[in-house]
C-alpha positions as CSV (number, residue, x, y, z in Angstrom):
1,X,-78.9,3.3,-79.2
2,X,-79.8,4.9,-76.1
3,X,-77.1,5.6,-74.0
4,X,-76.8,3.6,-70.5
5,X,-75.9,5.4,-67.1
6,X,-72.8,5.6,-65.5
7,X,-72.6,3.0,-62.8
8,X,-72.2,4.2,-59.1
9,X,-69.3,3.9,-56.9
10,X,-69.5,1.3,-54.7
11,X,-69.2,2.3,-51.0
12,X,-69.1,0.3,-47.4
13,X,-72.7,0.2,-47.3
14,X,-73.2,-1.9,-50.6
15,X,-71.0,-4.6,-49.6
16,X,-73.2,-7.2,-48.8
17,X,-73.4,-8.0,-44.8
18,X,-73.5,-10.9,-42.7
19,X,-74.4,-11.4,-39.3
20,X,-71.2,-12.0,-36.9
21,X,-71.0,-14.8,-34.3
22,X,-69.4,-13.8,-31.0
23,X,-65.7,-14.3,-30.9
24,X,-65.2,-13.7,-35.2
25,X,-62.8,-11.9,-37.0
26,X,-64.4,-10.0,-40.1
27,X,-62.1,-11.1,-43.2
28,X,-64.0,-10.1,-46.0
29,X,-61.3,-8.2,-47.9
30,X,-57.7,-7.7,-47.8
31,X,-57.8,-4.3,-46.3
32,X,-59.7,-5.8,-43.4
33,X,-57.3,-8.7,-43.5
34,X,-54.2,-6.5,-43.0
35,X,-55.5,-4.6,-40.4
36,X,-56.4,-8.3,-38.6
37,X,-52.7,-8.6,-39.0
38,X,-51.0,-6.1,-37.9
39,X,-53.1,-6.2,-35.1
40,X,-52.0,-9.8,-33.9
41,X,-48.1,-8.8,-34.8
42,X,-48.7,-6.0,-32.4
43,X,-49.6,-8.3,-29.2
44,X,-46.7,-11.3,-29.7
45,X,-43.2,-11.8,-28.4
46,X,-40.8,-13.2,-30.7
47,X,-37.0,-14.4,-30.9
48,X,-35.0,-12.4,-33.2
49,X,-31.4,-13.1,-34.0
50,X,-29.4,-10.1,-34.6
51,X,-26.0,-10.9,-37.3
52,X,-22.9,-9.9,-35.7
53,X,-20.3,-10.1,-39.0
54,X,-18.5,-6.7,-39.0
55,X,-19.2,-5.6,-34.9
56,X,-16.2,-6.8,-33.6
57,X,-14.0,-9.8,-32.1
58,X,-14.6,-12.3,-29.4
59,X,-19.1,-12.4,-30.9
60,X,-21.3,-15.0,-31.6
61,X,-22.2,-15.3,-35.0
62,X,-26.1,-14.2,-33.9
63,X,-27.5,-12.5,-31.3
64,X,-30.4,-13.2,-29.6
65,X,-33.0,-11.0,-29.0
66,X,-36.7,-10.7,-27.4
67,X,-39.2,-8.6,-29.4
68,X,-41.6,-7.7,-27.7
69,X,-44.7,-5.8,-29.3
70,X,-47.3,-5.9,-26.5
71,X,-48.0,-2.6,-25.3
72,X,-46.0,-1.2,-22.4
73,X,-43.3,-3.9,-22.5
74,X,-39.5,-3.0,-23.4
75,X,-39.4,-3.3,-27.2
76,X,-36.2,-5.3,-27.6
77,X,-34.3,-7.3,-24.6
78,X,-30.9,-8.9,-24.2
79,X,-32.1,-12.4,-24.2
80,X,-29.0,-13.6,-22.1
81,X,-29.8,-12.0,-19.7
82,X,-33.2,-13.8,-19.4
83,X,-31.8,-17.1,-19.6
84,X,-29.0,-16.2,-17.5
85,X,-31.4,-15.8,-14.2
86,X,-31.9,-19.3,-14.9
87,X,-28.6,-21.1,-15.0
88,X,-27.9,-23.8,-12.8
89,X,-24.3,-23.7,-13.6
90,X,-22.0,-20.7,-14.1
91,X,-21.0,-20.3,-17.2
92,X,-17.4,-19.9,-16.8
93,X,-15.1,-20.2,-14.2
94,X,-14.8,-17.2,-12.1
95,X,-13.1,-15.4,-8.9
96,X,-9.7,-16.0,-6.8
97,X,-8.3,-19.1,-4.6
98,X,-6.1,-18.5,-1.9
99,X,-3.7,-20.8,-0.9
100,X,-1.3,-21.4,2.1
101,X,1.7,-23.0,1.4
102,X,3.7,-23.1,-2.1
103,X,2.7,-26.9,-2.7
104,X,-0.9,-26.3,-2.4
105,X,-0.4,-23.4,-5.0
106,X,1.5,-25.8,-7.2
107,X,-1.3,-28.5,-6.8
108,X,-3.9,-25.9,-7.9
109,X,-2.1,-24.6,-10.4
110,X,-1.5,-27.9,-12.0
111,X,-5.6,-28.9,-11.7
112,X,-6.9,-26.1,-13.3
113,X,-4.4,-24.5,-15.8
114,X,-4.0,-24.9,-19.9
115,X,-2.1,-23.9,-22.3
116,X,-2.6,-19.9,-21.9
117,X,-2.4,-20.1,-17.9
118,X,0.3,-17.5,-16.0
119,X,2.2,-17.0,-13.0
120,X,2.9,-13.9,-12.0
121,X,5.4,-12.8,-9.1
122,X,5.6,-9.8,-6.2
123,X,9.3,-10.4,-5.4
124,X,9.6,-7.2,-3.4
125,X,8.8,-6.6,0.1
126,X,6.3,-5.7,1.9
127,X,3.8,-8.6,1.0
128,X,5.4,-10.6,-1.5
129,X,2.7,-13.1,-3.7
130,X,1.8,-15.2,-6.3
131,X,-0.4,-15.3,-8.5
132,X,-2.0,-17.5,-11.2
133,X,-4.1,-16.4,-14.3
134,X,-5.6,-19.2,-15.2
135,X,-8.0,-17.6,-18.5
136,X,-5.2,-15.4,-19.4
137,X,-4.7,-14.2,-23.2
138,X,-4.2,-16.4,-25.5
139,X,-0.7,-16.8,-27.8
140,X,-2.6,-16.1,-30.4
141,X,-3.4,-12.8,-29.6
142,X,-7.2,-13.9,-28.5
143,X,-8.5,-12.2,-25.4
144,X,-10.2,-13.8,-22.5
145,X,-11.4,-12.9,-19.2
146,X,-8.6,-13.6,-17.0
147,X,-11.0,-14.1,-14.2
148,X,-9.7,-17.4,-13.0
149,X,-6.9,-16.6,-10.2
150,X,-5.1,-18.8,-8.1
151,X,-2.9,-16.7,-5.4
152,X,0.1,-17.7,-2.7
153,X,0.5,-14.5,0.0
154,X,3.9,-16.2,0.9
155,X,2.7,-15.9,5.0
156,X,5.9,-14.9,7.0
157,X,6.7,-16.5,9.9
158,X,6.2,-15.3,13.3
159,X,10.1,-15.9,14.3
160,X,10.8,-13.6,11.1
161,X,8.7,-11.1,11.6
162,X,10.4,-10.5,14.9
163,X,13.9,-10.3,13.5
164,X,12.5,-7.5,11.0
165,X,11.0,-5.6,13.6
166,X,13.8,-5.7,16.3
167,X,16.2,-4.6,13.5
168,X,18.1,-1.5,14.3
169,X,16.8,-1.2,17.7
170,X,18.9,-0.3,21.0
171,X,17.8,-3.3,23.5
172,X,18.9,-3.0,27.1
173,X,21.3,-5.6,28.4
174,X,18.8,-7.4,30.0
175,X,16.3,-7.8,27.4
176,X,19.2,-8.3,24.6
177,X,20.6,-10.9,26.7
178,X,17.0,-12.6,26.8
179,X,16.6,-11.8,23.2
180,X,19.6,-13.8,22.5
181,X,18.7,-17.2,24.5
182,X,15.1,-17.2,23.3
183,X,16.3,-17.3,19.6
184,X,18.9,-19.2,19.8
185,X,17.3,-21.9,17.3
186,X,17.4,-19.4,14.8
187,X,21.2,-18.9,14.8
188,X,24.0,-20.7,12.9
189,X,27.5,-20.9,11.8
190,X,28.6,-19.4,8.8
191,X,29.8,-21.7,5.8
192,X,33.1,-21.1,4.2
193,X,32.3,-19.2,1.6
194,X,30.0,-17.0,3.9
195,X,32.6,-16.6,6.6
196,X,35.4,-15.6,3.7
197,X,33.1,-12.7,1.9
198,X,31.8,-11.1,5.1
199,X,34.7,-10.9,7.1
200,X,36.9,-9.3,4.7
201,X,33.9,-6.6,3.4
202,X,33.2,-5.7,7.4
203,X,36.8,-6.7,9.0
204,X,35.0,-8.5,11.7
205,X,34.9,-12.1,13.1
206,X,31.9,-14.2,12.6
207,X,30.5,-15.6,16.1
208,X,29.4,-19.4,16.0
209,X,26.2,-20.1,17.7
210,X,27.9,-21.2,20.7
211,X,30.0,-18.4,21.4
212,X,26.5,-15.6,21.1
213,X,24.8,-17.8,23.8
214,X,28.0,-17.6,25.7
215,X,28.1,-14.0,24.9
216,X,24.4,-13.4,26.3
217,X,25.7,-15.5,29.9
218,X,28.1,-12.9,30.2
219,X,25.8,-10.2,29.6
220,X,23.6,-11.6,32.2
221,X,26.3,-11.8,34.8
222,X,27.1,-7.5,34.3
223,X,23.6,-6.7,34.3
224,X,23.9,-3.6,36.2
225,X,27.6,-3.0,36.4
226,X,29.3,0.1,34.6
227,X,31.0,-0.5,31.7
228,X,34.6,0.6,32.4
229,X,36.4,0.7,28.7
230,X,36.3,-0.7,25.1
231,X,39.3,-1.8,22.9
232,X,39.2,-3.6,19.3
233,X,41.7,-6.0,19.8
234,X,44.1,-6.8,16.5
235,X,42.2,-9.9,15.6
236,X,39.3,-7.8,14.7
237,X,37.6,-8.5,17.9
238,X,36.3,-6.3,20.5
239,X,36.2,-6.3,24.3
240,X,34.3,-4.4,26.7
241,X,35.4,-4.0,30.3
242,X,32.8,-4.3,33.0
243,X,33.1,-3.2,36.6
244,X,30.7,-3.6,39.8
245,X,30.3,-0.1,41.3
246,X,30.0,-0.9,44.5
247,X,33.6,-2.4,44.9
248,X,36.9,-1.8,43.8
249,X,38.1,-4.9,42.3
250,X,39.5,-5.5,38.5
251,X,36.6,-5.6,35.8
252,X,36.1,-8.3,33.6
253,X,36.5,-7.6,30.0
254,X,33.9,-9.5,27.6
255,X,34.6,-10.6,23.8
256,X,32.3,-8.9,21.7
257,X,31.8,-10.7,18.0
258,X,31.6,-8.5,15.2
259,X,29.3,-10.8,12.8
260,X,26.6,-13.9,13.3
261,X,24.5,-15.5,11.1
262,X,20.9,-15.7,11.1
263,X,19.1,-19.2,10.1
264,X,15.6,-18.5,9.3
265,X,12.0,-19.5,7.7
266,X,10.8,-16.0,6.2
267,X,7.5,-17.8,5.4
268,X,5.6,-21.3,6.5
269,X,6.8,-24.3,5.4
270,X,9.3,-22.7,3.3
271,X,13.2,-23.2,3.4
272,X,15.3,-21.0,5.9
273,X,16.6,-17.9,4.6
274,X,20.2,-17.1,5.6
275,X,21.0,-13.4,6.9
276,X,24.4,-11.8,8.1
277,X,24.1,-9.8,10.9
278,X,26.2,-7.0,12.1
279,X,26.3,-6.8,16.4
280,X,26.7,-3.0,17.7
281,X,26.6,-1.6,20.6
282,X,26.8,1.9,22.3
283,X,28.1,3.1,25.5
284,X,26.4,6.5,27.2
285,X,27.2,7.6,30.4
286,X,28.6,4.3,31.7
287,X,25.6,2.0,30.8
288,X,25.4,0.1,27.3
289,X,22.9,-0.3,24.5
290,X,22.6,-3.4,22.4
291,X,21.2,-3.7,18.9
292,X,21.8,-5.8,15.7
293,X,21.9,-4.7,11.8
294,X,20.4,-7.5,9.5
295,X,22.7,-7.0,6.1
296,X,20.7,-6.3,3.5
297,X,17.5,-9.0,4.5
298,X,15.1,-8.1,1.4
299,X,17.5,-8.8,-1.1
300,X,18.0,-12.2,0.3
301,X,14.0,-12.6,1.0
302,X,13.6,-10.8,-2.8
303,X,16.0,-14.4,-3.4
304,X,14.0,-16.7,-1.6
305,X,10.7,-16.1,-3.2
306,X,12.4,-16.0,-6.7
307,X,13.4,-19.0,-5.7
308,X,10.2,-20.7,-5.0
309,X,9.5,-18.7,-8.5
310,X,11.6,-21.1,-10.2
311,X,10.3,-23.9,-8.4
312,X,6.6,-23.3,-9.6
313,X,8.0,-22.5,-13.2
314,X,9.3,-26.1,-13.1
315,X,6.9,-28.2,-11.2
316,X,3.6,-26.2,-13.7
317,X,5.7,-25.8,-17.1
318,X,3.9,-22.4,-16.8
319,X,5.6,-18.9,-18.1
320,X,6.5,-16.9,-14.9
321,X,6.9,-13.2,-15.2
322,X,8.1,-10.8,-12.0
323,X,5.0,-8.0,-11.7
324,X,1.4,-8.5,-11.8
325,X,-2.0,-8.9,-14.1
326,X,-4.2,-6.6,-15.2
327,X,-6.8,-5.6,-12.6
């Protein structure tokens, strides 16, 4: 039998061909199918989401992502951060309230916390505060943003601030005289207790309210005149002699307390904050200097806001801790 010829490859140009309309994809084949394909997948966007298992803590189970194959785009986005240009809401609560007096901070406090809120405390002068965390950590050990902060800058009173700043220095007569009067308010009587601890620890006597304004008449009276002598009297008092210099008569001596008691709001609409006071005095060439020591004023201030600690830790049911939060 006579032997047949061996058939031809088949190339492009034997496949048969058909006219195309306008707009038409060719799809004879599945090479040119694939290459239709992977040309489409090259020109879409698409929502991936991105498994999170084994990353970390405190992640979503997915994460969202835009593909984006079209050419010149940013391959891969954080699709939060799309969506987040269009929130109408923030998505958690964020930043620092400042409040004015401890109720309001207690108010607050009480309207915003749960069960992981915190107070923390600045005792210590200068600028003692207060401060809620209201997204603090968790008791379970989970983290969160602590954003959320409530915060009380205790605001100290005018009448205090001038005690602190007149503190250990030398007035004239005059002006301590006037110094005196114009705070008398702010003076008060020792209690028992008070009157029995200072006086033995300085071995002075405590002056009453009545007997300082009396004390600052006097000093009124000598403004001007020399001051002749000075004696501590047994008692644990001490005078000071005055004399006119332009006549020859007797001087008058003056009692001079050794101790008073300062009554005072350290901060607005807070209680008064109770301060011994030491009175001194020093004679130079005939004239006399006045001053005052305030015994040891920021431990009892370092009290008073502790204090108003205690209060918030009762009126919140909130742990309190003396220091302050991460930044």
């Amino acid at each position: 039998m006579a032997k047949q010829p061996a058939a031809e490859p088949a190339t492009l140009e034997c496949l048969p061909i058909q006219p195309l309309q306008a707009g038409s994809i060719p799809n004879q084949g599945e090479g040119v199918r694939a290459i239709v394909d992977l040309a489409q997948e090259a020109s879409t966007v698409e929502i991936i989401q991105v498994p999170t298992a084994g990353l970390g803590a405190g992640l979503p189970d997915q994460v969202p992502l835009l593909l984006d194959r079209r050419k010149g785009a940013a391959p891969i986005s954080a699709l939060k951060d799309l969506i987040d240009k269009h929130r109408q809401e923030p998505a958690r609560r964020l930043g620092t309230a400042s409040t004015t007096t401890l109720q309001s901070f207690i108010d607050l406090v009480d309207r915003h916390k749960d069960e992981g809120s915190v107070v923390f405390a600045k005792t210590a002068w200068p600028e003692p505060a207060l401060t809620a965390v209201i997204d603090y950590h968790s008791l379970d050990g989970t983290p969160r943003w602590g954003n959320h902060r409530i915060r009380y800058a205790f605001p100290v009173t005018d009448e205090f601030k001038v005690w602190i700043e007149k503190n250990g220095k030398a007035m004239e007569q005059a002006d301590f005289a006037a110094f005196l009067e114009e705070h008398a308010a702010e003076l008060s009587a020792p209690f028992g207790p008070e009157a029995a601890e200072y006086e033995a620890l300085f071995k002075e006597k405590f002056a009453t309210p009545n007997d300082l304004i009396a004390l600052s008449r006097s000093l009124e009276v000598f403004v001007g005149a020399r001051v002749k002598r000075q004696e501590r009297l047994s008692s644990g008092e001490r005078t000071v002699e005055f004399v006119e210099e332009h006549t020859n008569t007797k001087g008058e001596k003056v009692e001079i307390p050794g101790l008073f008691m300062v009554s005072v709001p350290a901060f607005v609409d807070g209680d008064a904050v109770r301060i011994p006071a030491r009175l001194r005095y020093r004679i130079q060439g005939g004239s006399i200097m006045w001053f005052y020591q305030l015994y040891r004023w920021q431990f009892w201030l370092r009290d008073q806001v502790k204090n108003d600690l205690d209060t918030v830790k009762q009126k919140t049911a909130l742990p309190t801790f003396e220091g302050s939060p991460e930044a």
